[in-house]
C-alpha positions in Angstrom: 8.7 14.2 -2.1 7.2 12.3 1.1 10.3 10.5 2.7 9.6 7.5 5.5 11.9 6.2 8.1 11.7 2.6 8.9 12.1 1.3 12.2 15.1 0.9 14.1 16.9 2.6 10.7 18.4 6.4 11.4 17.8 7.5 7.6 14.4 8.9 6.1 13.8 6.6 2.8 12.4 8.6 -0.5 9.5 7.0 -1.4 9.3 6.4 -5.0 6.0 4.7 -6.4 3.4 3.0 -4.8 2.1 -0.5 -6.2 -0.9 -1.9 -4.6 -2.9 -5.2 -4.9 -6.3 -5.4 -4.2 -9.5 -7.4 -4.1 -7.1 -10.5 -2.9 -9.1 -10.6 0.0 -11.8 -12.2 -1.0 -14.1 -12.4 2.0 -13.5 -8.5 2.3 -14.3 -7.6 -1.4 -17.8 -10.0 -0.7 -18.3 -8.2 2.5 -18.2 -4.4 0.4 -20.2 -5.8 -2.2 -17.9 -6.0 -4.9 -16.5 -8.6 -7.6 -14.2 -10.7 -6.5 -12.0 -10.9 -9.6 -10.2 -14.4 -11.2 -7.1 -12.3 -10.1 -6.2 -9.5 -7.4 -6.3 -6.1 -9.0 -2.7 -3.9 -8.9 -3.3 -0.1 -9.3 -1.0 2.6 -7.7 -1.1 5.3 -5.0 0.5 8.3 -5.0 3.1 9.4 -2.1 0.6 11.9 -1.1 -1.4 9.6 0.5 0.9 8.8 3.5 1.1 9.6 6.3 3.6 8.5 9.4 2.8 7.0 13.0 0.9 9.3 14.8 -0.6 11.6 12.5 -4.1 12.2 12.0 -6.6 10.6 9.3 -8.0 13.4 7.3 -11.5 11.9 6.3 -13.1 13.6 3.3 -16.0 15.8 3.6 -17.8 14.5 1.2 -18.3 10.4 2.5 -19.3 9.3 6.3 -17.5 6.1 4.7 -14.2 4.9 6.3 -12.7 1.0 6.1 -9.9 0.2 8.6 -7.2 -1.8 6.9 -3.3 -2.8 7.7 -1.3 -2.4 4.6 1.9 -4.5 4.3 5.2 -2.5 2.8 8.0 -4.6 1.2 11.1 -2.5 0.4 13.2 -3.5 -2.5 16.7 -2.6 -1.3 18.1 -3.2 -4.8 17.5 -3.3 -8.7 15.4 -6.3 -9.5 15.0 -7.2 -13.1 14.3 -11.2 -15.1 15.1 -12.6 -12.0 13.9 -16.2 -11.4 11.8 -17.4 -8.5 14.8 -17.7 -6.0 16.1 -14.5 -6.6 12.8 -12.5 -6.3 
């Protein structure tokens, strides 16, 4: 299981699942040629796909392709279930 440490914390964190939202950028999706959708898309990612600071970007074989993009991580520290606009 790929573990990440967060900064200024001593202890690796498990990472679990990876949700993702995408196409919510709409000037981006326009800019790749695709749809920009009523609403943003949310697919997953597995762990694998990590990888920590300072390691190297593997870039497939097959593709001469490669976007730059900064990906924002929100860590929910607890169990969050029915909770109301405040709580979330």
């Amino acid at each position: 299981m790929k573990s990440i440490r967060i900064k200024n914390r001593i202890e690796k964190l498990d990472v679990g699942k990876i949700v993702c939202v995408g196409r919510n950028y709409a000037a981006h999706a326009e800019e790749l040629g695709n749809e920009v959708p009523a609403f943003p898309l949310i697919f997953l990612k597995p762990a694998s796909v990590l990888i920590q600071s300072g390691e190297n970007i593997i870039y497939p074989d097959y593709s001469n392709e490669m976007h730059h993009e900064v990906e924002l991580v929100l860590l929910i520290g607890e169990t969050v279930k029915n909770a109301n606009n405040e709580k979330a």
